[in-house]
C-alpha positions in Angstrom: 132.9 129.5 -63.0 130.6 130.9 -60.5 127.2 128.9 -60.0 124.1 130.3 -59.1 121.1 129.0 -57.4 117.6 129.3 -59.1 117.3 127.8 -62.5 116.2 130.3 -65.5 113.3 128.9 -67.8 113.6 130.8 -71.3 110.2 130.2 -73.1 110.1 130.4 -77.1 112.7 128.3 -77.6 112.4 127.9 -81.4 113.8 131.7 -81.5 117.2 133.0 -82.3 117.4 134.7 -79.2 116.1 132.2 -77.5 119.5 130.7 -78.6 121.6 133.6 -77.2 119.5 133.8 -74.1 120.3 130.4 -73.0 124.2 130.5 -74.5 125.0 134.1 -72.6 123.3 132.9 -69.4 124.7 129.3 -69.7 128.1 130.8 -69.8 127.6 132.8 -67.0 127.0 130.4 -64.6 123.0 129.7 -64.6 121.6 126.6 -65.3 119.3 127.4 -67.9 115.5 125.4 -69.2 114.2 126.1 -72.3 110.5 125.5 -73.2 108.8 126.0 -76.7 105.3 124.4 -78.6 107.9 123.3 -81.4 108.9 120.1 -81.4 112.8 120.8 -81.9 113.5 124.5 -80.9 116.9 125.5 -81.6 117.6 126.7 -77.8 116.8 123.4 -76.8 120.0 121.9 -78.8 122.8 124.2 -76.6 124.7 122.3 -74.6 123.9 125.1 -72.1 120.1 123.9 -71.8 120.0 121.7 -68.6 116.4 120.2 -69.8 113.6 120.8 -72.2 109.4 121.0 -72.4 107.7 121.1 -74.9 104.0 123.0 -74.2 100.7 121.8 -76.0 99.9 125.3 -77.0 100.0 128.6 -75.9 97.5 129.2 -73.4 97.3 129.7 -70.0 96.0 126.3 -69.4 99.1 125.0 -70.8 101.4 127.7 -68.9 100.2 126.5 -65.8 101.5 122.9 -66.9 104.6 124.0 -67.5 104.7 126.5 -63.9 104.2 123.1 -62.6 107.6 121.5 -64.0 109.5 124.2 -63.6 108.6 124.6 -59.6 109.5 120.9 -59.6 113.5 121.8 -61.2 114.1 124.9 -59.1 113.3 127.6 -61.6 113.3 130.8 -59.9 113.0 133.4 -62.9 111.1 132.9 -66.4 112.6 134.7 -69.3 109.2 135.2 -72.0 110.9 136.3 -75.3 107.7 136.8 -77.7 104.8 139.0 -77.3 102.7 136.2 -77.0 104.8 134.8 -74.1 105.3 138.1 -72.4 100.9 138.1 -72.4 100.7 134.9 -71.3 103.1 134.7 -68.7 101.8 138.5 -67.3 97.9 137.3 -67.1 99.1 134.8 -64.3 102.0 136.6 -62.8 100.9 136.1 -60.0 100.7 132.6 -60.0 104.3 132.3 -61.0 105.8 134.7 -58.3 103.3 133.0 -55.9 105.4 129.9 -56.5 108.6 132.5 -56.0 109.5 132.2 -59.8 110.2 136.0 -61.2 108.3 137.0 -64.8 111.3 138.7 -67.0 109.0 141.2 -68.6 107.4 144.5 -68.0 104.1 144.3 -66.4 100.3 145.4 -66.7 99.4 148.8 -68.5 103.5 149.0 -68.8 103.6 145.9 -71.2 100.4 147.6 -72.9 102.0 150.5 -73.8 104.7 148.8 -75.9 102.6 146.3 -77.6 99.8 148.9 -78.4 101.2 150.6 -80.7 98.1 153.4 -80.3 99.4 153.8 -77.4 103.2 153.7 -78.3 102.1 156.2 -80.8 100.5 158.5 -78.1 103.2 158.5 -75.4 105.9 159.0 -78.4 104.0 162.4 -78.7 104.0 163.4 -75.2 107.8 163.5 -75.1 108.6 165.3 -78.5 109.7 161.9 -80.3 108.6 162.3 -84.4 106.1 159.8 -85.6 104.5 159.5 -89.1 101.1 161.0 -89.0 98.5 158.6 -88.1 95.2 157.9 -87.3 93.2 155.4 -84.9 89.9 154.7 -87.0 87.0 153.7 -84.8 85.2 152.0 -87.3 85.3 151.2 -91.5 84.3 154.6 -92.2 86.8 156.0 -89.9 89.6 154.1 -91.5 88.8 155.6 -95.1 88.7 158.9 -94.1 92.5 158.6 -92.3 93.5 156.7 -95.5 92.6 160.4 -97.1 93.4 162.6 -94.3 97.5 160.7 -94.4 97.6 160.3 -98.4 99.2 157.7 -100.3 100.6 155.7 -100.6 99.9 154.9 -96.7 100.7 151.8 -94.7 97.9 149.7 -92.7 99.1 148.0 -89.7 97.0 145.7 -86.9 97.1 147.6 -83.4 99.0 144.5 -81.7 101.5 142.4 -83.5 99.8 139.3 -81.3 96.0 140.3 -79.6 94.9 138.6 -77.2 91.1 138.4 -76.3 91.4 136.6 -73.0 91.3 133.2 -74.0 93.2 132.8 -77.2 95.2 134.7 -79.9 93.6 136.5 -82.9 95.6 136.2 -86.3 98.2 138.7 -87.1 98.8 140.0 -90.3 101.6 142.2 -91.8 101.2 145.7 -93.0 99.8 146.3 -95.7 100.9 149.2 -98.3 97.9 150.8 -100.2 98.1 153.2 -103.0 94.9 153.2 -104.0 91.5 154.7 -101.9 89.4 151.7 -103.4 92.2 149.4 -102.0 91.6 150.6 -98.6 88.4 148.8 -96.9 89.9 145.5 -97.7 93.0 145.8 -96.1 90.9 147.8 -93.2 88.9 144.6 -92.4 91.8 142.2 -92.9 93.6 143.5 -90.5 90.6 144.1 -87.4 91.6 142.7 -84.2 88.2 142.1 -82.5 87.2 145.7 -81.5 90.4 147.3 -82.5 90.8 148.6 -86.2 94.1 149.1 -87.9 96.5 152.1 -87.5 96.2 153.9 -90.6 99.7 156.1 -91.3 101.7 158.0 -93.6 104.8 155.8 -96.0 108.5 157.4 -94.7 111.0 157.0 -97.1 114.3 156.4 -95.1 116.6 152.8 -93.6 115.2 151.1 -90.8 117.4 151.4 -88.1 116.9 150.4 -84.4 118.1 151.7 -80.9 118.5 148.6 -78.8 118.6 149.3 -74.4 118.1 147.3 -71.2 115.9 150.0 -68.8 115.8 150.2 -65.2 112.0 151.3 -64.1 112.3 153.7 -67.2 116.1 154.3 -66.8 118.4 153.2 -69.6 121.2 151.1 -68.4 122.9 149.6 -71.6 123.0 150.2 -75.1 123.5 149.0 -78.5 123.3 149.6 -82.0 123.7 147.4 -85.3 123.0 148.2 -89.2 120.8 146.3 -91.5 123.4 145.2 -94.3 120.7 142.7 -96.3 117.1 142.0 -94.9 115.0 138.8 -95.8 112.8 141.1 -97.5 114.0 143.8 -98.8 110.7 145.7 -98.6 110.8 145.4 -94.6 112.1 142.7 -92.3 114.2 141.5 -90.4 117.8 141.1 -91.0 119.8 138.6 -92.6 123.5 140.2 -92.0 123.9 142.9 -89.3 127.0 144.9 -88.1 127.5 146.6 -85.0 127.8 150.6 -85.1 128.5 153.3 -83.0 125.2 154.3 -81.4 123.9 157.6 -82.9 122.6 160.6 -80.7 120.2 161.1 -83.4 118.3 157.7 -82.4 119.3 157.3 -78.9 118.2 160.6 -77.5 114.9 160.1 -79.0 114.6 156.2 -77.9 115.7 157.5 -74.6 112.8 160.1 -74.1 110.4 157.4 -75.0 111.7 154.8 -72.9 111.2 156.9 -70.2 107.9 158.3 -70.7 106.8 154.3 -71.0 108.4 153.9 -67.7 110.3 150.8 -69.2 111.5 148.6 -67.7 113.7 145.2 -69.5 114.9 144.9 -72.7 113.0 146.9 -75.9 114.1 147.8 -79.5 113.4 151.4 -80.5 113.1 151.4 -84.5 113.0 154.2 -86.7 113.4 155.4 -90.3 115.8 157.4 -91.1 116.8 159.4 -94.3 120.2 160.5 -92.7 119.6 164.0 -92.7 116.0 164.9 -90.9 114.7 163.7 -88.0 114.2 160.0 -87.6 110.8 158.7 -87.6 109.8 156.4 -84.9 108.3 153.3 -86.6 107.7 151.0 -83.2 108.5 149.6 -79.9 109.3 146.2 -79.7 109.3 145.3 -75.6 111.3 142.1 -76.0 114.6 140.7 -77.4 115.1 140.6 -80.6 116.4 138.4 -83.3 119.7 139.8 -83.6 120.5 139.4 -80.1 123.5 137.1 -80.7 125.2 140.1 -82.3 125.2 142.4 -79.4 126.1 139.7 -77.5 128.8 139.0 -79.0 130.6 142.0 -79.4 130.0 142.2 -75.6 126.9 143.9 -74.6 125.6 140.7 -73.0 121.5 141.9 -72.5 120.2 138.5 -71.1 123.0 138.3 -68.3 122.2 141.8 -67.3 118.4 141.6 -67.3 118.4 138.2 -65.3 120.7 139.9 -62.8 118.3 142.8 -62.4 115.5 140.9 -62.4 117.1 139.2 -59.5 118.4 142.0 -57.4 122.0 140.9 -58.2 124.5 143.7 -59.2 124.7 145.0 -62.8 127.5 145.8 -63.9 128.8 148.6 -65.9 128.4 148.3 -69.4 131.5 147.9 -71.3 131.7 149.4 -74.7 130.6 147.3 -77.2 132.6 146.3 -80.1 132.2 148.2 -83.4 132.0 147.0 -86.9 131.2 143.3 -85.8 129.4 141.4 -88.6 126.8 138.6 -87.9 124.9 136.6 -90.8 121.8 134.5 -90.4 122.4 131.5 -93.0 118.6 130.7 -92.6 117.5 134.2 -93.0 119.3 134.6 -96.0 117.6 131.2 -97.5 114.3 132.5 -97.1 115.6 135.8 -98.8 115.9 134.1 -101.8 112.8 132.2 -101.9 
């Protein structure tokens, strides 16, 4: 097996595809770090992962720690898997590539555009992609009056999954589905992120269903697509058992316009809702790996080694196709369903 010089340091190693990360690039000749705030993340037990560190917390006082340890074991490219992460390690990028190690994420108003979903929401208009209607309240009364302009019921979601003001992280919250107008200030206020009030947008009926890509600078590269079979909640999750499809014109050609107006460049979910017979709805970006990333791998679209290589200059090549009908179930996933 070829070796290759340069170690790869995959942060959030309690995640599933943190997991995958380190077993697809372990396999493919890398030797591969993990780091994570949890005391026993799951990457961190593959017999792929050369070393661990465990970080105090997530800040940029305690990223600079860890830049420090993995200079010191010949880490040439970081792999940030979480929003939180991809921030972090972006506010002091040029710290790390000052100390030649390579930030696997998008960068600056690029990174902004996928975890603003304002913004997502804006650029998804520019290129003709269908979003629910929605509005960007600029204060309390604001909000109310979208809550009345979209109807209801209508769903309340925080701007960013994770904002960050700076110096820390402000508490996320899931969306929130009101049916009532007296329900609506409190779920307005529970989800403010500093300055920036809540989306307020129309309920779509439909499945979720996701799009999954590597991009080059904006250009897609690779694809993938899976099925929800169960989800931990059946209201809206994630998935507890997945199986690979054949990817549908009907959400790549869409994905692919957006990904492109966003200039995109690494790996992003496109997720929408779809009712199987109009247009999907586009329901978000996500500008990272996901937690189903072990599926894709495994029926051979093998993301991490291809993004590592192009974040390294190294040849990509051609995406094979994928494997259809491949079924993947996530034992823990499943637990928590039932609770």
């Amino acid at each position: 097996m070829t070796r290759f010089d340069g170690g790869v340091l995959v942060l959030d190693g309690q995640t599933n595809y943190a997991l995958a990360c380190t077993r697809s690039l372990g396999r493919a000749g890398y030797t591969v770090f993990v780091a994570s705030d949890r005391r026993w993340p799951v990457a961190a037990w593959s017999r792929h992962c050369e070393a661990s560190y465990r970080l105090d917390a997530q800040t940029l006082t305690a990223f600079a720690a860890l830049r420090v340890w993995a200079v010191a074991r010949g880490v040439t490219t970081v792999l940030p898997l979480t929003e939180r992460s991809c921030l972090l390690c972006d506010a002091d990028r040029r710290a790390w590539e000052g100390v030649g190690i390579t930030v696997g994420c998008a960068a600056g108003d690029i990174l902004l555009q996928a975890f603003d979903k304002a913004i997502t929401v804006e650029r998804a208009a520019a290129c003709g992609v269908r979003t629910p209607t929605t509005r960007v309240p600029a204060s309390l009364a604001d909000g109310r009056a979208g809550a009345e302009e979209v109807g209801f019921p209508c769903v309340i979601k925080q701007r960013f999954t994770h904002a960050w003001d700076g110096a820390a992280f402000l508490p996320s919250r899931s969306p929130r589905y009101v049916s009532r107008s007296e329900d609506v200030e409190a779920a307005l206020s529970a989800a403010r992120q500093g300055a920036h009030w809540p989306l307020v947008q129309a309920f779509v009926r439909g499945r979720g269903k996701g799009a999954f890509a590597l991009c080059d600078h904006g250009r897609a590269v690779a694809w993938f697509a899976h099925e929800r079979l169960r989800d931990v909640r059946p209201a809206g999750s994630g998935s507890t058992l997945r199986r690979s499809i054949p990817l549908d014109p009907r959400l790549q050609q869409p994905a692919e316009r957006l990904l492109a107006e966003l200039r995109w460049h690494g790996p992003a979910m496109v997720e929408f809702r779809d009712n199987g017979q109009d247009e999907p709805w586009l329901m978000e970006v996500n500008g990272r790996f996901w937690n189903s990333l072990e599926l894709a791998v495994r029926a051979g679209a093998d993301f991490p080694r291809w993004w590592v290589a192009l974040l390294r200059w190294e040849a990509v090549p051609d995406a094979p196709h994928y494997v259809e009908g491949l079924t993947l179930r996530w034992p823990l996933g499943d637990f928590k369903r039932v609770v």
